[in-house]
C-alpha positions in Angstrom: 101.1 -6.7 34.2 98.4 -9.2 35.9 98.3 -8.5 39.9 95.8 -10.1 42.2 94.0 -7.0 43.8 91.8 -8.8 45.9 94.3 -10.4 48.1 97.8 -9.1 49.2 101.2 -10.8 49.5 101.4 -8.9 52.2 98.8 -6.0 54.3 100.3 -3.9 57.2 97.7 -1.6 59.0 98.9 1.0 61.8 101.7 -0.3 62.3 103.6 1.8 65.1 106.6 0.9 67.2 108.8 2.7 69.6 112.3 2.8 71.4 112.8 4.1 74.5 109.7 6.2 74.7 110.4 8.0 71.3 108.2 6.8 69.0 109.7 6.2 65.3 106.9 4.7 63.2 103.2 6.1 63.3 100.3 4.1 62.1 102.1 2.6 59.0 99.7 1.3 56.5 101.5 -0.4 53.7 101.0 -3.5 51.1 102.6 -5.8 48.3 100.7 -7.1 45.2 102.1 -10.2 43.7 104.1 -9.4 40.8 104.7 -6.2 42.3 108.1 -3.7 42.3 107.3 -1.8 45.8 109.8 1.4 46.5 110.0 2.8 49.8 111.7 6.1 50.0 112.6 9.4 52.6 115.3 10.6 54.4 117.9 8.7 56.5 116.1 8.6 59.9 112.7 8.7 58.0 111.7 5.3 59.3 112.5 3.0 56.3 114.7 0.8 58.4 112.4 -0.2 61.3 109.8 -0.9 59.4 112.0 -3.5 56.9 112.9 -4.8 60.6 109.4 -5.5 61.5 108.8 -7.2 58.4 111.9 -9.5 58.5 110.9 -10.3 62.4 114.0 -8.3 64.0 111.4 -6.3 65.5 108.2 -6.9 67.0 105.5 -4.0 66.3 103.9 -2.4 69.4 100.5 -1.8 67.7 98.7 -2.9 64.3 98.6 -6.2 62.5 100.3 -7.8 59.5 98.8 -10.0 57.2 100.2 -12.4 54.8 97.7 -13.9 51.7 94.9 -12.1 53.5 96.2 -14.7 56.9 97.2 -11.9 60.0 100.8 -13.1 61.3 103.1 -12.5 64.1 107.2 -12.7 63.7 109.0 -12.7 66.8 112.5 -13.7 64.5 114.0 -13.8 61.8 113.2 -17.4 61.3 109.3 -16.8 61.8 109.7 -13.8 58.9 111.4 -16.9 56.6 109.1 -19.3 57.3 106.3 -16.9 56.7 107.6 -16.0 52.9 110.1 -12.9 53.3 113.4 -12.7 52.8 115.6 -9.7 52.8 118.8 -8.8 51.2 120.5 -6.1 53.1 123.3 -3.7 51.7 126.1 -5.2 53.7 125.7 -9.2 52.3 125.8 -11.7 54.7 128.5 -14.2 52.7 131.2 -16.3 54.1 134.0 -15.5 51.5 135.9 -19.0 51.8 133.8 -21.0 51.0 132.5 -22.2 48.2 128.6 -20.5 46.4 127.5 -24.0 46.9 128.2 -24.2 50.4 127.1 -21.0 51.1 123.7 -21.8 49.6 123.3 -24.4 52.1 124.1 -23.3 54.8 122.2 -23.6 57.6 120.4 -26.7 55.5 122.6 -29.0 54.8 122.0 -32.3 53.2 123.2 -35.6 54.6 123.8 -39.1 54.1 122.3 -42.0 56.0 125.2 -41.8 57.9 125.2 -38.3 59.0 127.4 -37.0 56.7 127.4 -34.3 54.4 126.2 -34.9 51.1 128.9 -33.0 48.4 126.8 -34.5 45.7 123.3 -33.0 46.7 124.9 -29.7 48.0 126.2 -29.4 44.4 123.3 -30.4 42.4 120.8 -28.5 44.7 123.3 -25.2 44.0 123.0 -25.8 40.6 119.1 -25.6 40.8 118.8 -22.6 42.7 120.9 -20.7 40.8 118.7 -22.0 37.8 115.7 -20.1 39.6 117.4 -16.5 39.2 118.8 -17.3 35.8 122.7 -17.9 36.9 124.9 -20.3 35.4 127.6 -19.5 37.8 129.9 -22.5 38.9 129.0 -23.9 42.4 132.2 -24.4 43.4 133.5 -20.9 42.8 134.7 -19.5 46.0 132.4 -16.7 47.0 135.0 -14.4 48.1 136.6 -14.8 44.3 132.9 -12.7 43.0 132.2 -9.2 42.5 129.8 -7.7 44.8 126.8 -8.1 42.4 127.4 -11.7 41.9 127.7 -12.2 45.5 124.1 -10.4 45.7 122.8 -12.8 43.0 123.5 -15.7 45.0 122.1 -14.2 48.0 119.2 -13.6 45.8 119.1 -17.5 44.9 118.8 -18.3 48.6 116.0 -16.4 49.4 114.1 -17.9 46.2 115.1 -21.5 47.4 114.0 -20.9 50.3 110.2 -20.1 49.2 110.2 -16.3 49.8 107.3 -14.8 48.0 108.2 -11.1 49.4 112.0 -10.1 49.1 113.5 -6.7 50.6 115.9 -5.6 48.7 117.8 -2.6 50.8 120.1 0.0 48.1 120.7 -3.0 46.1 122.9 -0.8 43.9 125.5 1.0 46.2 128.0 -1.2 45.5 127.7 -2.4 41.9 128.9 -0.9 39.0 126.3 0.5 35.8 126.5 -3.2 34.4 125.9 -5.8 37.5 122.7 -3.2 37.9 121.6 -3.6 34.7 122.3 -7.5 35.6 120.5 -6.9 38.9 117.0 -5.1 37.2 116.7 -7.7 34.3 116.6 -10.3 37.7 114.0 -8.2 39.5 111.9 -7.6 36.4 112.1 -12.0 35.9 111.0 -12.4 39.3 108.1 -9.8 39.0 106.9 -12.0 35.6 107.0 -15.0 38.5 104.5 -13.6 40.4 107.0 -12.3 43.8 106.6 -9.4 45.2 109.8 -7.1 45.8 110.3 -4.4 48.3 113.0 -1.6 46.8 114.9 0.6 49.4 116.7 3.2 47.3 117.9 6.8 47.4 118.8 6.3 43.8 115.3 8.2 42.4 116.7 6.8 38.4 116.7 3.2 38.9 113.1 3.8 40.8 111.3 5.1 38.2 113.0 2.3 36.0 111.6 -0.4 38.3 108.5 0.3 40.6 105.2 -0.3 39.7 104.4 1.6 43.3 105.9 4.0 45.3 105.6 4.8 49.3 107.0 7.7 50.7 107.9 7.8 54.9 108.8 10.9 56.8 109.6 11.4 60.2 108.4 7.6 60.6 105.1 8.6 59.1 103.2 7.6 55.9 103.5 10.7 53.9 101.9 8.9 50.3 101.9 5.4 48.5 101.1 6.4 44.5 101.4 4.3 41.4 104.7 5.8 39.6 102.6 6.8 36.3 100.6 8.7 38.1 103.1 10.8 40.3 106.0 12.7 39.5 110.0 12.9 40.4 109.4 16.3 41.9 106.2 15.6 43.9 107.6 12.2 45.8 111.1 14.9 46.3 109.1 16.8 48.0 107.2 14.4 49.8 110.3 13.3 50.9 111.9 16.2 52.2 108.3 18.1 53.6 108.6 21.8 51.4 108.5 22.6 48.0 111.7 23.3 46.2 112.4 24.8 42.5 116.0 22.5 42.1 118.1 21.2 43.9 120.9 23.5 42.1 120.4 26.9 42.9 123.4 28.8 42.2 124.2 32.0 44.1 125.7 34.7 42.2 129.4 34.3 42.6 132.5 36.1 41.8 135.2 33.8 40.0 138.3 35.0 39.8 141.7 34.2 39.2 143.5 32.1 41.7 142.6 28.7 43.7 144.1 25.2 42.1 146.3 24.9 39.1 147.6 21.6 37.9 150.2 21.8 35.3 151.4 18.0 33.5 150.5 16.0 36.4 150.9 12.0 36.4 152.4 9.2 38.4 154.1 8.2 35.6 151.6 5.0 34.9 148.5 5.3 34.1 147.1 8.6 35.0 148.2 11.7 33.3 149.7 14.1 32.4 146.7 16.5 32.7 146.6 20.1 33.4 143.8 22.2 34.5 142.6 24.7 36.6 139.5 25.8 39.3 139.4 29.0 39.9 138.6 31.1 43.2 134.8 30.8 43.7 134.3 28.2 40.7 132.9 24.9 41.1 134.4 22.3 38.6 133.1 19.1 38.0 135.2 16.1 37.2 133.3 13.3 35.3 134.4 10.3 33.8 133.1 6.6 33.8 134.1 4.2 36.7 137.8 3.3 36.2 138.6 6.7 34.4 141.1 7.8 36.7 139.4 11.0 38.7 140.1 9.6 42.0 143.2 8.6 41.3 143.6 12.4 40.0 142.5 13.9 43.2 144.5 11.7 45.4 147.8 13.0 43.6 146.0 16.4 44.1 145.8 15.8 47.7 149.6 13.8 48.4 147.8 10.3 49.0 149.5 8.6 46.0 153.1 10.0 44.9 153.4 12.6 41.8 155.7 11.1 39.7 155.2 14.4 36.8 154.2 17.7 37.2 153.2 20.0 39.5 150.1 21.8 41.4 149.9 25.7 42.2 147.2 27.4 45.3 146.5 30.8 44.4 149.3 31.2 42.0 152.1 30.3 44.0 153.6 26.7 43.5 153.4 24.2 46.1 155.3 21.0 47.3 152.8 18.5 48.1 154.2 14.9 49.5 151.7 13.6 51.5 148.1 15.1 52.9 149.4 16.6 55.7 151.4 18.7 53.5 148.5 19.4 51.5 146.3 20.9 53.9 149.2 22.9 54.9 149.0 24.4 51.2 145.1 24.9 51.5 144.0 22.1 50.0 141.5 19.4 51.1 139.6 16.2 49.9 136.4 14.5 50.8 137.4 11.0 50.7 134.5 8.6 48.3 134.8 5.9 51.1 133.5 8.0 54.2 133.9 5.0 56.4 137.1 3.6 55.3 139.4 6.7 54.4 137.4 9.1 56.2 135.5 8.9 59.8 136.6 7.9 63.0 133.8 6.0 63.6 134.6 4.8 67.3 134.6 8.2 67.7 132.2 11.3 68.7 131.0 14.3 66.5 133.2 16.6 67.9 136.6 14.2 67.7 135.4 13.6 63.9 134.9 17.5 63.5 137.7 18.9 65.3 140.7 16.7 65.4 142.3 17.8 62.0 142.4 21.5 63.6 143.0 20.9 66.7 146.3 22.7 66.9 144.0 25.9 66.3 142.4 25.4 69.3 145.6 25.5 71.4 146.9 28.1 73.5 150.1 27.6 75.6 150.0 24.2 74.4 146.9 23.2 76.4 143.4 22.4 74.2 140.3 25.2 74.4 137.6 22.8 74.9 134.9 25.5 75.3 136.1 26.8 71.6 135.9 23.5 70.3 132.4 22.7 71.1 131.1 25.9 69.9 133.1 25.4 66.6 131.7 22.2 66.0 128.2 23.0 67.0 128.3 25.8 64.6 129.4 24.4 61.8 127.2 21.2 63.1 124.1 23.5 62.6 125.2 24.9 59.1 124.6 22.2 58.1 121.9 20.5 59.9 123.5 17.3 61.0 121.2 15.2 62.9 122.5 14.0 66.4 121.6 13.4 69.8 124.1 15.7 71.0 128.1 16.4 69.8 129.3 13.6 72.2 127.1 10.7 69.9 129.1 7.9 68.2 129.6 8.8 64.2 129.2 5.3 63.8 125.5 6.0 65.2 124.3 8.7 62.8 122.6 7.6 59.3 124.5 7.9 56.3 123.6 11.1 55.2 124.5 12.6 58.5 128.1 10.8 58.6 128.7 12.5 55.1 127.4 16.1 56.5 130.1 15.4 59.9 133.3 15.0 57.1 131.9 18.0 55.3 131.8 20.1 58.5 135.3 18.9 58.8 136.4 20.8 55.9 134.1 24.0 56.9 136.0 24.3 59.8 139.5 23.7 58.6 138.5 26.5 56.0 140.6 25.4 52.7 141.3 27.4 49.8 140.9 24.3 47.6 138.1 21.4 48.5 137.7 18.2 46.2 135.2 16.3 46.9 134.7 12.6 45.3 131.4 11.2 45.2 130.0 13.9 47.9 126.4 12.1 47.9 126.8 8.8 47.4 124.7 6.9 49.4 122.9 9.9 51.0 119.5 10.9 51.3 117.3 13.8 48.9 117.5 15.9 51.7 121.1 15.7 53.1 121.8 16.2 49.2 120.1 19.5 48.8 122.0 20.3 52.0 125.5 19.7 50.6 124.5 21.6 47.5 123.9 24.5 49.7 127.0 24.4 51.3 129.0 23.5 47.6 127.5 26.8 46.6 128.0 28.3 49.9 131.4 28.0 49.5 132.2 29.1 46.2 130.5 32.0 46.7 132.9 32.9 49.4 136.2 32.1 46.9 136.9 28.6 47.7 137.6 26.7 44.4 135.6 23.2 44.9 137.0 20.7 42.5 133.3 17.8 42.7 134.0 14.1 41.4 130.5 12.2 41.0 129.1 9.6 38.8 126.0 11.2 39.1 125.7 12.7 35.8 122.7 14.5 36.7 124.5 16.1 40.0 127.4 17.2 37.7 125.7 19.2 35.3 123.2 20.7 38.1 126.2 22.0 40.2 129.0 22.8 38.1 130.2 26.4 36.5 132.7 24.0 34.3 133.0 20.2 33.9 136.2 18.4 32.7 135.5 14.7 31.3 138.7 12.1 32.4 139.2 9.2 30.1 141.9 6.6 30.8 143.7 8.5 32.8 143.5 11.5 31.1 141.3 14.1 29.9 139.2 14.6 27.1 136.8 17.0 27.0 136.1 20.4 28.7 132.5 21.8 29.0 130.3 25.0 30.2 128.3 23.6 32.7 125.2 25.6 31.6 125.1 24.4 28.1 126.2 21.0 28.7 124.3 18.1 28.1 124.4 14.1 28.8 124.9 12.9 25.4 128.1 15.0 25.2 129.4 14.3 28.2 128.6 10.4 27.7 130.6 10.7 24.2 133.8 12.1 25.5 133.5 9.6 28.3 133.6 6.7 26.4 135.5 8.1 23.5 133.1 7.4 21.0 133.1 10.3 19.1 135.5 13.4 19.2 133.6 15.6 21.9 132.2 19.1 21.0 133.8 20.8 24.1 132.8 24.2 24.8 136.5 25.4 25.1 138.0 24.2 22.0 140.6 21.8 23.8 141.8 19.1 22.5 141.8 15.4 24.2 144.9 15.7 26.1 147.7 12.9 25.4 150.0 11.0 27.2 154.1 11.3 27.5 155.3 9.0 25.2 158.5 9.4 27.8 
């Protein structure tokens, strides 16, 4: 791949900036080739997000300089950092859903007449040409609200390219998008290297990384920790970069006791599309639950857990059966889920640590019918520093803490309500390396003291690293059961998709659906 080497798209040099009198970036020094896939990884809280901010004139450094084609450059907006060649495509899209790709491609520009008035006929045609410069043939007169999220992202893409850019951020591109509108995304990215842009990749996503960057820069603790071409590092040296210590695998697995007891699920469905399936996690077992998107395992665990109605079947806690109608009558049982949507199903996020904490167990904090505030602050704070979560103090906003640190508050959650059964769908998605070894920990922690964890993840990676078992769902259903230790991609992939009959460790059969 031909890069110009002499001269930069773009050069930062000690680059700091500060808020409030704590200082969050150090002496940044940072650049972009031409034809150049740039990754910038650490931690939530590591820095990643100021700096994109500085570059797309949000923020204004307080020391160093920024150059652009060897020409130094100051943004003080948004508009400067456009003018000046960068673009940036952040993870929540900036699309107005009514209207039409075309208008939203012009907004902001729109063409007129000699009389003032909008011209339908150039905003059309000039659609049509940007979306020729990524490669789209999508109709300009589709409503943007009627396309998935990656096509939405594709035509946010097209109006950074019409609009000059030479540099485009692209922050988690892929959190939303399923396996193909990312394979979709990458062949764009890898076009618009061959054209000579340079691209900035935010990701946690350590895969799609080493798929796409020709360089990598690692921040931590808003400092410059290493920049290394991606041939000639490693996985596990930019992890540990990352996180600041050496570790052997994210996986370590305590010695645990698994014994009878914890969830059974015996011929459960809701009488459509998912079920019946029967299994089982038993006390002090961690059982992973993989299956491609659409397969039906949240669907599984929200019958589980009373948030969708059990139309067959039934579920058993520690051998006795229970009557689950809804998830207050689940957690009564012992049971509890970690939502996949954190903000959505899961946080308060108008609200503080400890109300985010605390509130499902507040009743155990009562005496005389009167709340034991002192209790509940030293609950909090020690499940709070279990598991390391990152605040200014317990009384902080949720909605103020990084990603990874929101996921670690509903986790503590759960620690302190202390259930014999946790499910957990998608635990670390979206999450930092290091908040990820964290919830490991605690996934291990708690087996090893008898709670049966139940883990959903498309990570298929994360499921063979942390389970004892793994049980593959299909349309609904499940077809294939595996020993974690001797498992291996390829056969979880085939039962999966159902190419082949799987090889499962158990000897079970797919299982079939009611034909009643």
């Amino acid at each position: 791949m031909a890069q110009n080497l002499q001269v930069p798209l773009l050069k930062l040099s000690g680059i700091g900036k500060s808020f409030s009198g704590t200082r969050v970036l150090h002496q940044i020094a940072f650049e972009v080739l031409p034809g150049e896939v740039h990754a910038v990884m650490g931690e939530n809280g590591a820095g990643k997000s100021t700096l994109m901010k500085i570059l797309a004139g949000i923020h204004l450094p307080d020391t160093g300089s920024m150059k652009l084609n060897g020409q130094e450059v100051k943004f003080f907006s948004p508009s400067d950092a456009l003018k000046g060649g960068i673009s940036i495509i952040h993870q929540e899209l900036n699309v107005v859903p009514e209207m039409s790709i075309a208008d939203n491609l012009a907004l902001g520009n729109e063409p007129r007449t000699r009389l003032g008035l909008l011209d339908r006929r150039k905003v059309e045609t000039e659609a049509r040409e940007k979306l020729a410069r990524v490669h789209s043939n999508l109709d300009p007169l589709q409503s943007m609200g009627s396309l998935s999220i990656g096509m939405q992202q594709v035509v946010e893409i097209a109006r950074a390219v019409a609009q000059d850019s030479r540099i485009l951020i692209l922050d988690e591109p892929t959190a939303a998008l399923s396996t193909s509108e990312s394979s979709q995304l990458f062949e764009l990215i890898r076009k618009m290297r061959s054209d000579g842009m340079g691209l900035i990749y935010i990701s946690h996503r350590m895969q799609e990384v080493w798929e796409l960057a020709d360089r990598i820069t690692v921040l931590r603790d808003g400092c410059l920790v290493s920049t290394s071409h991606r041939v000639d590092t490693s996985q596990h040296i930019v992890v540990n970069d990352m996180i600041g210590r050496d570790i052997e695998s994210l996986f370590l697995r305590d010695e645990r006791k698994i014994v009878p007891g914890g969830l059974s699920v015996s011929g459960l469905g809701d009488g459509k599309r998912i079920g019946p399936v029967s299994f089982e996690v038993r006390s002090g077992e961690v059982v992973g639950l993989f299956g491609l998107v659409g397969a039906g395992r949240s669907e599984i665990a929200r019958l589980i857990f009373g948030a969708d109605q059990v139309r067959l079947g039934s579920v058993s806690v520690d051998g006795s059966r229970v009557i689950i109608t809804d998830p207050p009558s689940a957690i009564a049982a012992g049971i509890g889920l970690l939502s996949e949507d954190r903000k959505g199903q899961g946080l308060l996020l108008n609200r503080d640590v400890i109300d985010n904490v605390a509130l499902p167990s507040f009743g155990s904090f009562q005496r005389f019918g009167v709340l034991q505030f002192g209790r509940i602050r030293s609950a909090v704070r020690a499940v709070s520093d279990r598991l390391k979560i990152k605040s200014s103090s317990d009384s902080q906003l949720v909605s103020e803490l990084s990603g990874g640190n929101q996921q670690k508050v509903l986790v503590a959650r759960w620690l302190e309500i202390k259930p014999r059964v946790l499910i957990m769908d998608e635990p670390t998605r979206g999450v930092d390396i290091g908040s990820k070894a964290q919830i490991y920990r605690t996934v291990n922690e708690l087996a090893s003291e008898g709670t049966a964890v139940l883990i959903i993840s498309s990570d298929i990676s994360e499921v063979l690293g942390i389970s004892d078992r793994i049980i593959v769902v299909r349309d609904g259903l499940l077809s294939g059961e595996f020993n974690g230790l001797v498992a291996t991609e390829e056969a979880l992939m085939l039962s999966a998709t159902g190419i082949e009959k799987p090889n499962s460790e158990s000897g079970a059969e797919p299982q079939k659906r009611s034909r009643t």
